[in-house]
FIVEX-10598 format. One record per residue (C-alpha): z, x, y. Coordinates in Angstrom, 3 decimals, padded with zeros to 6 digits. Each point is the difference from the previous one (the first is absolute). Layout:
<atoms>
zz Z xx X yy Y;
...
</atoms>
This chain:
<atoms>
zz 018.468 xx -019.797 yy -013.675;
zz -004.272 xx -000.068 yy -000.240;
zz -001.585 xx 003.271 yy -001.704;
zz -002.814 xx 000.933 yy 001.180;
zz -002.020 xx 003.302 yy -001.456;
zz -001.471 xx 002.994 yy 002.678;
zz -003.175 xx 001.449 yy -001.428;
zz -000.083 xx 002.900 yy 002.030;
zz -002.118 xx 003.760 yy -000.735;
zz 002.204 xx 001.757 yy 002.498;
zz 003.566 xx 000.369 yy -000.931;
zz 002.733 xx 002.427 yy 000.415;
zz -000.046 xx 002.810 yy -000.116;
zz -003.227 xx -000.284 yy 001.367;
zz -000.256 xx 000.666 yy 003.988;
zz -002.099 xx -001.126 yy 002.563;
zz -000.494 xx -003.215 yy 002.070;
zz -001.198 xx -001.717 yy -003.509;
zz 003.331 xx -000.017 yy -001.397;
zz 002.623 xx -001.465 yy 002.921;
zz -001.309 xx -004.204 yy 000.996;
zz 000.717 xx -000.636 yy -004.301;
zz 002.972 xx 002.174 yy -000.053;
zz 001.307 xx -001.242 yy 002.623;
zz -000.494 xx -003.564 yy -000.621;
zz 001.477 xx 000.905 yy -003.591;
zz 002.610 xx 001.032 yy 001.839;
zz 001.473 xx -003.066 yy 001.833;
zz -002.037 xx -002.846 yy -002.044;
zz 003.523 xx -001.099 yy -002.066;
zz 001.317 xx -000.685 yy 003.487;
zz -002.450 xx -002.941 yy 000.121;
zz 000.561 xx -001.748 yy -003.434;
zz -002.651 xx 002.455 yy -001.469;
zz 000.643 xx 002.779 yy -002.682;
zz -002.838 xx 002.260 yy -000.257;
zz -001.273 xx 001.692 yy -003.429;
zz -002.709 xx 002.837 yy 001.083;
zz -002.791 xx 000.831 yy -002.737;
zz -001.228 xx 003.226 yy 001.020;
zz -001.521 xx 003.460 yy -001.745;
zz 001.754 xx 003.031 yy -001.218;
zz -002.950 xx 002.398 yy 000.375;
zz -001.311 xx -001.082 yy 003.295;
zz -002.637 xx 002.307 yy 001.917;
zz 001.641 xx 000.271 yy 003.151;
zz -000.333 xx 001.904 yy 003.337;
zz 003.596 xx 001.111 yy 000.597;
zz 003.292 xx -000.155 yy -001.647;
zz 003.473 xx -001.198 yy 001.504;
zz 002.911 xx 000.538 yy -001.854;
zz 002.269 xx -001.582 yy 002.680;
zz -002.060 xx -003.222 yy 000.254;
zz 002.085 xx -000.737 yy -003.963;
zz 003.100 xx -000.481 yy 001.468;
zz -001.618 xx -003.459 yy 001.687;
zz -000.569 xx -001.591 yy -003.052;
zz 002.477 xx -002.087 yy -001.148;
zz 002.435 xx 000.942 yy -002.491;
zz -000.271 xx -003.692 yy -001.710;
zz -003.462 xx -001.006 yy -000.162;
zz -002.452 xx 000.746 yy -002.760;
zz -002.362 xx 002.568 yy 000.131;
zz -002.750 xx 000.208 yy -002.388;
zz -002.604 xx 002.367 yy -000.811;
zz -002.881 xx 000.723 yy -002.191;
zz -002.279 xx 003.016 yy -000.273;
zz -003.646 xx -000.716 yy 001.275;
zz -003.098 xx 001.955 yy -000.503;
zz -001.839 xx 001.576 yy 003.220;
zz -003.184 xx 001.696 yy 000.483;
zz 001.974 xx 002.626 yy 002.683;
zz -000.545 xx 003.263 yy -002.849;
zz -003.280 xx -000.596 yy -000.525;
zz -000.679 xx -000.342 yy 003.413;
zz 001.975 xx 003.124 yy 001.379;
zz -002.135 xx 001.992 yy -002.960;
zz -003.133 xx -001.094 yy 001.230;
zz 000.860 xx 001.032 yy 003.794;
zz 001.654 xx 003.273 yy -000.752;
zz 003.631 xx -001.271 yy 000.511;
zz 002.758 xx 001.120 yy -001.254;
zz 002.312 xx -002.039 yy -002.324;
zz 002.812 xx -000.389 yy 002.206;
zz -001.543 xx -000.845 yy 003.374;
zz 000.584 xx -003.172 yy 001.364;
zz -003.019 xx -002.490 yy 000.811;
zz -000.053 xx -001.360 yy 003.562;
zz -000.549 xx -002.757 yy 001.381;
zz -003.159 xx -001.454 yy 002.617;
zz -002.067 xx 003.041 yy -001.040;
zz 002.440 xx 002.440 yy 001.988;
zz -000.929 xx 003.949 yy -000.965;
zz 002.265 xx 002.194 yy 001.265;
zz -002.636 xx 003.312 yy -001.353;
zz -003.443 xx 000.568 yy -000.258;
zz -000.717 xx -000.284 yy -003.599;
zz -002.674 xx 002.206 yy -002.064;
zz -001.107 xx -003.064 yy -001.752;
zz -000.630 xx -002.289 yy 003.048;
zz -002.938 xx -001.640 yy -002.065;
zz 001.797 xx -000.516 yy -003.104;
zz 002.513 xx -002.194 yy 002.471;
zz -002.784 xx -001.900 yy 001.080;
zz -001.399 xx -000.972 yy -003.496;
zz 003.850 xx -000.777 yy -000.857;
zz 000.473 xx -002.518 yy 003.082;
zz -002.868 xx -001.518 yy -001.163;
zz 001.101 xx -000.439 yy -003.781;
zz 002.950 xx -000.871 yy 001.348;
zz -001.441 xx -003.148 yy 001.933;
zz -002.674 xx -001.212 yy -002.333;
zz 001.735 xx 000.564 yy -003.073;
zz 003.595 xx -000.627 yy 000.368;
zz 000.284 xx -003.373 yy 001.490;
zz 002.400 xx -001.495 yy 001.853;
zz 001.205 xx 003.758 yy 000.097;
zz 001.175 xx 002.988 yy -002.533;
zz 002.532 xx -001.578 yy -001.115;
zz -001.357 xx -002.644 yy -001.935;
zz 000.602 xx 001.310 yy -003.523;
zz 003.628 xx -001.002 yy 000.614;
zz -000.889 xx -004.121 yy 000.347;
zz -000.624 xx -001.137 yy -003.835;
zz 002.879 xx 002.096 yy -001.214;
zz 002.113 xx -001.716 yy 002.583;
zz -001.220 xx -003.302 yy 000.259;
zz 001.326 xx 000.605 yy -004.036;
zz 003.011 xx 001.034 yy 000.314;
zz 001.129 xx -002.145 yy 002.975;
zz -001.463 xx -002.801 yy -001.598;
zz 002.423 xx 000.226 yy -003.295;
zz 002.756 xx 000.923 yy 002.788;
zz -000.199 xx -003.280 yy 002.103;
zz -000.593 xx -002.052 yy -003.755;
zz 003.392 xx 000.808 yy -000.805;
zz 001.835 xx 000.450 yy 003.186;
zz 000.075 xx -002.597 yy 002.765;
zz -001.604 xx 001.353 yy 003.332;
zz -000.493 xx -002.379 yy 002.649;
zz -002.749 xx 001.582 yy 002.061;
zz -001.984 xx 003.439 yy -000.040;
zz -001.152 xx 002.178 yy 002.924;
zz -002.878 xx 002.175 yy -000.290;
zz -000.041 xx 002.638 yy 003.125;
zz -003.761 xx 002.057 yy 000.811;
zz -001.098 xx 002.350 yy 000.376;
zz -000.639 xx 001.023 yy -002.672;
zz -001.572 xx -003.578 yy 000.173;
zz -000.497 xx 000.695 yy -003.933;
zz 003.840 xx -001.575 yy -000.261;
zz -001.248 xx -003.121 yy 001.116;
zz -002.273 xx -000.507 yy -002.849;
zz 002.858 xx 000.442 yy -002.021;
zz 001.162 xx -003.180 yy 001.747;
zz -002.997 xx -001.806 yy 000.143;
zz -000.088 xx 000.720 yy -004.163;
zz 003.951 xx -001.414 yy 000.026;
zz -000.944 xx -002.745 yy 001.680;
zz -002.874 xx -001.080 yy -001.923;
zz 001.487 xx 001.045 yy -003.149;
zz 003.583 xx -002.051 yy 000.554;
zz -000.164 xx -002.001 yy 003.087;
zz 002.846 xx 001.587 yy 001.951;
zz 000.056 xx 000.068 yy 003.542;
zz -001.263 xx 003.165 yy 001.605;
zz 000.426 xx 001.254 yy 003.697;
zz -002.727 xx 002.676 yy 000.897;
zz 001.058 xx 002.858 yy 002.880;
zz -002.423 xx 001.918 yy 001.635;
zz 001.753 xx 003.533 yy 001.654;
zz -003.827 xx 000.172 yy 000.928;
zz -003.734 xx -001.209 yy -000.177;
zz -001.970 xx -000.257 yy -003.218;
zz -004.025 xx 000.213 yy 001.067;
zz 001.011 xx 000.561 yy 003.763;
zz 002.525 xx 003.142 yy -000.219;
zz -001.103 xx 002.997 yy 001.550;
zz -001.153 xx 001.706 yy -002.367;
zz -002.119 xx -002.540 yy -001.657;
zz -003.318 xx 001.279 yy 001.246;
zz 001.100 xx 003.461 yy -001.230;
zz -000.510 xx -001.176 yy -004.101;
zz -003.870 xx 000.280 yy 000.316;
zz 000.113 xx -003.453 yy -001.793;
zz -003.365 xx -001.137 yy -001.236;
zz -000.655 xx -003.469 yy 000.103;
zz 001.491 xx -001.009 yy -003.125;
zz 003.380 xx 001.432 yy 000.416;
zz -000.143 xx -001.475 yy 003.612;
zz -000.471 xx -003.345 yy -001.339;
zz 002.610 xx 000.472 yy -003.024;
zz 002.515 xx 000.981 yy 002.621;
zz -000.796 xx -003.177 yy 002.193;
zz -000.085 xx -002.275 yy -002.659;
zz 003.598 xx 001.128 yy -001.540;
zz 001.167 xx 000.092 yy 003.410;
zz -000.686 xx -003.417 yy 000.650;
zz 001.318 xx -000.884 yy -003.734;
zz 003.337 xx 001.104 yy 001.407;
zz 000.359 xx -001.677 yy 003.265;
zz -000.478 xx -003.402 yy -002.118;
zz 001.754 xx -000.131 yy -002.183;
zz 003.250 xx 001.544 yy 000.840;
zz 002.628 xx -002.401 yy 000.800;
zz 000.628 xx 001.946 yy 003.490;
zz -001.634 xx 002.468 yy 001.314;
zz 002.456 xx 002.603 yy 002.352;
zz -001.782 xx 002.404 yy 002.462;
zz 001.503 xx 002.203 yy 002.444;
zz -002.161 xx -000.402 yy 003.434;
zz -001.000 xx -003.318 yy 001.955;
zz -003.956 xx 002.008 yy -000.255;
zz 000.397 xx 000.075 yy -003.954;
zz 000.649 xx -003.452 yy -000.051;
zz -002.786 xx -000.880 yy 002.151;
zz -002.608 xx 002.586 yy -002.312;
zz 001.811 xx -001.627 yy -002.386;
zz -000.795 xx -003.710 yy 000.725;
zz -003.946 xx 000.538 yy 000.392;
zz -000.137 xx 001.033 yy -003.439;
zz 002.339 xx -002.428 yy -001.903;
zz 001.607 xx -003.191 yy 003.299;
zz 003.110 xx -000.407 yy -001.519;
zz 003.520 xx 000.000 yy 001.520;
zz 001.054 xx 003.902 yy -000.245;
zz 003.654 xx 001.307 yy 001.445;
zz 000.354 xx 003.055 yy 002.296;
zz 002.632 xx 002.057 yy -000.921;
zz 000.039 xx 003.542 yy 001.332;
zz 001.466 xx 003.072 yy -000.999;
zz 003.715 xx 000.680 yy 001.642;
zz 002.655 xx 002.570 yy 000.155;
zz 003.482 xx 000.052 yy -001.766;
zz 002.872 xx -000.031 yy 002.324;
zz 001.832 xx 001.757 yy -002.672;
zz -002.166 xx 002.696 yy 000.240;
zz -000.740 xx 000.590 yy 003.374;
zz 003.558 xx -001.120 yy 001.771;
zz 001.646 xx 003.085 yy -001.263;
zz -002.606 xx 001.848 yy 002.076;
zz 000.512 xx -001.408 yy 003.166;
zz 002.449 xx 002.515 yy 001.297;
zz -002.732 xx 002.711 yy -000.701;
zz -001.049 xx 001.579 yy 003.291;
zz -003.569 xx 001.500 yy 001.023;
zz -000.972 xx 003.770 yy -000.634;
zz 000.627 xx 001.098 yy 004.011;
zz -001.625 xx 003.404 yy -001.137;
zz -003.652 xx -001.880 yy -000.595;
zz -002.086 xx -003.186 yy 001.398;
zz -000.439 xx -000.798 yy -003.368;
zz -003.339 xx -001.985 yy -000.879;
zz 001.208 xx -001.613 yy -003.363;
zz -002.554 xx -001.365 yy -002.073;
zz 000.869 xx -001.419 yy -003.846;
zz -001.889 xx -000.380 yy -002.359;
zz -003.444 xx 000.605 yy -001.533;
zz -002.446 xx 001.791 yy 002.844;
zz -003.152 xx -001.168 yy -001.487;
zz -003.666 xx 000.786 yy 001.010;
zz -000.092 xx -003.445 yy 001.894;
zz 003.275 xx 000.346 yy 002.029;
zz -001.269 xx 003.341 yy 001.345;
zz 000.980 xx -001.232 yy 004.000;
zz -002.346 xx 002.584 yy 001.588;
zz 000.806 xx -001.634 yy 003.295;
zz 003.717 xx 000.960 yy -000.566;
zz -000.357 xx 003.646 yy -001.101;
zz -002.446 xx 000.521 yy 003.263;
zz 002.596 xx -001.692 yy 002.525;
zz 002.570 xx 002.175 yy -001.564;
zz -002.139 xx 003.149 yy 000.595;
zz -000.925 xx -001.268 yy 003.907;
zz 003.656 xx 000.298 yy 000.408;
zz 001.447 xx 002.526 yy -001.784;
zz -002.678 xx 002.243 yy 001.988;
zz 001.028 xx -001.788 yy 003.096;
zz 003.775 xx -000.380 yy -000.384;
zz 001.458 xx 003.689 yy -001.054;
zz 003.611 xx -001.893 yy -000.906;
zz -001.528 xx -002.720 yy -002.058;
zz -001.988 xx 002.907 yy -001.659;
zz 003.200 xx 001.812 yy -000.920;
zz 001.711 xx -003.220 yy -001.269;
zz -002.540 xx -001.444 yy -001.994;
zz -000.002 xx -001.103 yy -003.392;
zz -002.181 xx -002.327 yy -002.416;
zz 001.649 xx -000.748 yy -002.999;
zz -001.603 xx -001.307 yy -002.842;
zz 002.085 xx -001.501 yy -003.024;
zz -002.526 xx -000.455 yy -002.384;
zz -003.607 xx 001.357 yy -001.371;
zz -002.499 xx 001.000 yy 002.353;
zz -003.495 xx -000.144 yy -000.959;
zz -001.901 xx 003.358 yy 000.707;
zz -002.225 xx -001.765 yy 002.775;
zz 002.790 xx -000.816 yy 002.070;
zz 001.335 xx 003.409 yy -000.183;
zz -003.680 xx 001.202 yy 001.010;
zz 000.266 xx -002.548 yy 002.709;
zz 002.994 xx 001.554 yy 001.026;
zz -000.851 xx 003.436 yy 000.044;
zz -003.066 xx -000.801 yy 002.002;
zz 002.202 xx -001.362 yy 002.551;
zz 002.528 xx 002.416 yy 000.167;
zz 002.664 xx -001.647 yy -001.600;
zz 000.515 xx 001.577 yy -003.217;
zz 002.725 xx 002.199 yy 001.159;
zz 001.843 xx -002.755 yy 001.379;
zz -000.004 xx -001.560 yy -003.752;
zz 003.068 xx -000.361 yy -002.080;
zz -001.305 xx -000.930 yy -003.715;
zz 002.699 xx -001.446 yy -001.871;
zz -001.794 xx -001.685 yy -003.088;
zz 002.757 xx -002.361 yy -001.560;
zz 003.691 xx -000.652 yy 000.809;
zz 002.388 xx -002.514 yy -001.709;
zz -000.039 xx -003.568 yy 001.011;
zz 003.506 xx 000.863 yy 002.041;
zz -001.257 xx 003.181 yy 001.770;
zz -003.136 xx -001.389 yy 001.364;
zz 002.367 xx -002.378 yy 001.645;
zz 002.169 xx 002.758 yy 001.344;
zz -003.204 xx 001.330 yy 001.321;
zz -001.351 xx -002.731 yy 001.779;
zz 003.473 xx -000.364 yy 001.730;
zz -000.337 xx 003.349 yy 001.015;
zz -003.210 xx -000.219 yy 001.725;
zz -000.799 xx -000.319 yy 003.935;
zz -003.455 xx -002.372 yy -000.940;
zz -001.222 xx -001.316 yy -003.155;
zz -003.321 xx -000.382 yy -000.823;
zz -002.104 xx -002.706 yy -001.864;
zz -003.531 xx 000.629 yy -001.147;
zz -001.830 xx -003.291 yy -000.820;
zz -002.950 xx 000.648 yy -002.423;
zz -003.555 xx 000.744 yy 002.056;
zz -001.616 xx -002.597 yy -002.257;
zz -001.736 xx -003.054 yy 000.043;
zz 003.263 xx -001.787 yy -001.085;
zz 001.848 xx 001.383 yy 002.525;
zz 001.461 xx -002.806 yy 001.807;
zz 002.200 xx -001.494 yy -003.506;
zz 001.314 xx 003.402 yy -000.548;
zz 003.442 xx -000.150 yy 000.135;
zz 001.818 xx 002.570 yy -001.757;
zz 003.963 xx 000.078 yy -001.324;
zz 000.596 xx 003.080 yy 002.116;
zz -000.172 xx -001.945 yy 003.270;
zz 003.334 xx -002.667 yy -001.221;
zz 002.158 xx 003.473 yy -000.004;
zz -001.501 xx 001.674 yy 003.035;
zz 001.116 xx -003.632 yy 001.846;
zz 003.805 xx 000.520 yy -001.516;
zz 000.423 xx 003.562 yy 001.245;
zz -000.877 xx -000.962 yy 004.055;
zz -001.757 xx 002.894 yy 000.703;
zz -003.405 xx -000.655 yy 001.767;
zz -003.477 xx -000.472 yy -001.664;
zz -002.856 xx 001.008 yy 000.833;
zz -003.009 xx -001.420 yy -001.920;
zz -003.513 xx 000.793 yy -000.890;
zz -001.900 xx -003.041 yy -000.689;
zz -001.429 xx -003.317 yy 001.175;
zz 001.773 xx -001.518 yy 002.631;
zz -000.853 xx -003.132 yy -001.025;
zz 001.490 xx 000.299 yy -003.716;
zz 002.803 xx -001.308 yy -002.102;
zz 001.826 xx 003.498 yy 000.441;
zz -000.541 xx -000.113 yy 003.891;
zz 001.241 xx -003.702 yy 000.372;
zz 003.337 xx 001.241 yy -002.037;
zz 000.984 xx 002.759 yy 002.664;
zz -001.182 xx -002.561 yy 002.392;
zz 002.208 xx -002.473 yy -001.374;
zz 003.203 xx 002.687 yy 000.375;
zz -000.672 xx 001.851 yy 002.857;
zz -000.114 xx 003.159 yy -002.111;
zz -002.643 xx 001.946 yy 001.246;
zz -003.627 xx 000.416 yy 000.985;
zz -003.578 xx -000.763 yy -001.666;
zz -002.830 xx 002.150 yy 000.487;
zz -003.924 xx -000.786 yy -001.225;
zz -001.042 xx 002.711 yy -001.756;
zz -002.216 xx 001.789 yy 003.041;
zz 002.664 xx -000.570 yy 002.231;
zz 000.806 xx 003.210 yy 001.801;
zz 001.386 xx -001.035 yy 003.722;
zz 002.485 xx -001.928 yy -000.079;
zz 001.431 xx 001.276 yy -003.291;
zz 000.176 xx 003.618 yy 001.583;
zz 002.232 xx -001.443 yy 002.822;
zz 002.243 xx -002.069 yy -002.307;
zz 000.564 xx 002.893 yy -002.399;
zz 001.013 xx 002.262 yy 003.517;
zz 002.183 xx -002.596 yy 001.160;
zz 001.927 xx 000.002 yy -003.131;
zz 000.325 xx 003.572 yy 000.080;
zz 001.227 xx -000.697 yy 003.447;
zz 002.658 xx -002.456 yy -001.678;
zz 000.472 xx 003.020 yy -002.513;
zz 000.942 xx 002.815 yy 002.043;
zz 002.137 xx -001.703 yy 002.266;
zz 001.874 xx -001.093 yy -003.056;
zz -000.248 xx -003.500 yy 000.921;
zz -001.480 xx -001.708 yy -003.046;
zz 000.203 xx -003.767 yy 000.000;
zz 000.186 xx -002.009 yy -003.619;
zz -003.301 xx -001.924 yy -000.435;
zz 000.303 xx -003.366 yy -002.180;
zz 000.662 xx -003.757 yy 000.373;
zz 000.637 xx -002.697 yy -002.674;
zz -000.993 xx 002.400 yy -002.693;
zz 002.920 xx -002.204 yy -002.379;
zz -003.619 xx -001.939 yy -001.185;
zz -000.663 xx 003.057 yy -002.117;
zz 003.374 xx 000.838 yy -001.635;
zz -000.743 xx -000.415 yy -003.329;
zz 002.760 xx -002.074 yy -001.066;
zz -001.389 xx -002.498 yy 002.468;
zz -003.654 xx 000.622 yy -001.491;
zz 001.313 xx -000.062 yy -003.656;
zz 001.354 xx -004.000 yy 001.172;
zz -003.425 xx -000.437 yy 000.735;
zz -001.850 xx 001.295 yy -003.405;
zz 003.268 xx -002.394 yy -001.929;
zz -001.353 xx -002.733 yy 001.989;
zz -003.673 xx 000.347 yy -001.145;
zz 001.574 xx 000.342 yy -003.501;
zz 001.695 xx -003.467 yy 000.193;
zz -002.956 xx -001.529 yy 001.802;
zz -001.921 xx 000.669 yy -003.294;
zz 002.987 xx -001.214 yy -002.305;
zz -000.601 xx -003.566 yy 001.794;
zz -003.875 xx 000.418 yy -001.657;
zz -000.944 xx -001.074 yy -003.904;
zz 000.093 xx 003.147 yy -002.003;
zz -003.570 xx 001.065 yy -000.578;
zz -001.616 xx -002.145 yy 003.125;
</atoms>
């Protein structure tokens, strides 16, 4: 059986979206000839903790660890943080903060100073240890997984350093993610961060994304060959579910994940207010549940449309109970970044929304990677982001649906994004690159 190494930041018990494509693929890869080691920290900074998500990782496969240095305490000192809160992600605030300028001087430290992100004391110190670690134990092939795109310069350094084969996976963009804009990158950090960028999409053996408009981005930067894999659900998590029946108390509005300042959907919260003043019953059943952090502008959005006392805050479940909640809501919804990128977005949550058949409604461009995939099976309905019309009168005819208890499962040929059948794929970019020299 081939070894191959998974750099990876996020790790259980880490939670979030970061953690589940590696675990996952750690999860099945021995079925495919591959037995994975994972390199990974033991004092990560991370945005949520899930206990539960442990009991994925296989009993037999080596797990290892080292402590990394981070510039998180110095930075929650400077903003008036205290030690134990968790730093989010895409520049969500969920509270007005007394130090609002001291956050702006720390983004921009942040961007011009710690380069490819703030993690980047941890790649010498690795790049050492792994280095002795693949001298004197036989690995056939190493994955580095971004962000934080700082593990692939671990790889890069492996690469040049020993010759082994590396496959780079990108979860998402490097100098087009969402947030990129947000750094208040001067010139010279722009450049740095185009320039390793590129570094990586040569010379890695293979290059994995997860959306057909990554690899496109992708291929105008570095044209090279580059494999679309996308993020999936687990059939052993979600079939348990399936007998799970909808909350006939509340037309429940479930929305999971991160609310950020970007997927504010304006033109949802005002529909929603048109008819709960309209529609006395769909007032009285309402519910918008969000599983997840909320940034304080959507909640202002919110309140300004009337919806705030329709809002069920929930702000992190375990991996199993988000999929218990999902099953047990009449429509979820999926809120594609309001950002330049916004077409490649194409986020993990969407795989296990497909597996639970309830109907999706989504926020975004309806010419995007996410639209084409509830195009592709038939589970629900796209919406541009000023859309008001014809959103209001598919969100009334599901309530329709709803109250006359008549909801019909929503998905076709969703199999493509099991992810036994995606970890196949990621083995079979792994022996693509075992036909290669070592170090070409």
């Amino acid at each position: 059986m081939k070894k191959v190494l998974v750099i990876t930041y996020y790790w259980p018990p880490s939670g979030g979206g970061g953690v589940q494509r590696w675990l996952k693929f750690v999860k099945y890869l021995k079925r495919f000839d591959w037995e994975p080691i994972v390199f990974t920290p033991s004092n990560p900074e991370i945005p949520s903790e899930d206990l539960s998500l442990l009991d994925e990782v296989p009993k037999d496969i080596r797990v290892i660890r080292n402590k990394i240095w981070e510039p998180y305490t110095f930075y929650k000192q400077f903003t008036g943080r205290k030690k134990e809160d968790k730093i989010q992600t895409a520049f969500l605030t969920e509270k007005k903060g007394k130090f609002h300028f001291l956050e702006n001087i720390a983004v921009w430290i942040r961007g011009n100073m710690f380069i490819p992100d703030a993690r980047k004391y941890w790649i010498r110190p690795s790049v050492k240890l792994l280095s002795e670690f693949l001298i004197s134990h036989k690995v056939d092939a190493v994955v580095t997984t971004g962000p934080p795109h700082s593990t692939h310069l671990i790889g890069l350094h492996l690469k040049e350093k020993l010759g082994i084969r590396w496959l780079a996976d990108f979860r998402d963009p490097w100098t087009n993610i969402d947030y990129y804009q947000a750094l208040k990158l001067g010139p010279r950090a722009d450049k740095l961060h185009h320039k390793l960028e590129k570094m990586v999409l040569e010379q890695a053996d293979a290059v994995t994304v997860i959306s057909p408009g990554m690899k496109r981005e992708f291929q105008e930067i570095v044209n090279r060959e580059y494999e679309v894999i996308p993020n999936g659900f687990d059939e052993e998590d979600t079939m348990p579910q399936q007998n799970i029946e909808i909350d006939r108390n509340h037309f429940t509005l479930a929305h999971i994940g991160s609310l950020t300042k970007t997927r504010n959907a304006e033109n949802l919260w005002k529909v929603l207010n048109e008819l709960a003043t309209e529609n006395g019953d769909f007032a009285k059943k309402l519910e918008i549940k969000n599983v997840g952090k909320i940034d304080m502008d959507a909640v202002a959005s919110l309140r300004n449309h009337g919806m705030e006392s329709y809002l069920n805050r929930v702000d992190y479940m375990p991996h199993q109970e988000v999929i218990a909640e999902q099953m047990k809501a009449s429509v979820l919804i999926l809120l594609i970044n309001n950002t330049p990128n916004s077409k490649l977005i194409l986020t993990g949550k969407i795989f296990e929304y497909l597996a639970s058949g309830r109907p999706i409604i989504c926020i975004g461009p309806p010419d995007g990677d996410a639209a084409e995939v509830i195009r592709l099976t038939k589970s629900g309905s796209v919406f541009d982001f000023d859309e008001t019309e014809n959103l209001k009168t598919e969100i009334l005819r599901l309530f329709d649906e709803f109250s006359s208890g008549k909801v019909t499962p929503r998905n076709k040929d969703v199999q493509q994004f099991e992810r036994k059948n995606l970890t196949s794929k990621m083995a079979g970019v792994l022996d693509k690159i075992m036909e290669s020299e070592p170090g070409k």
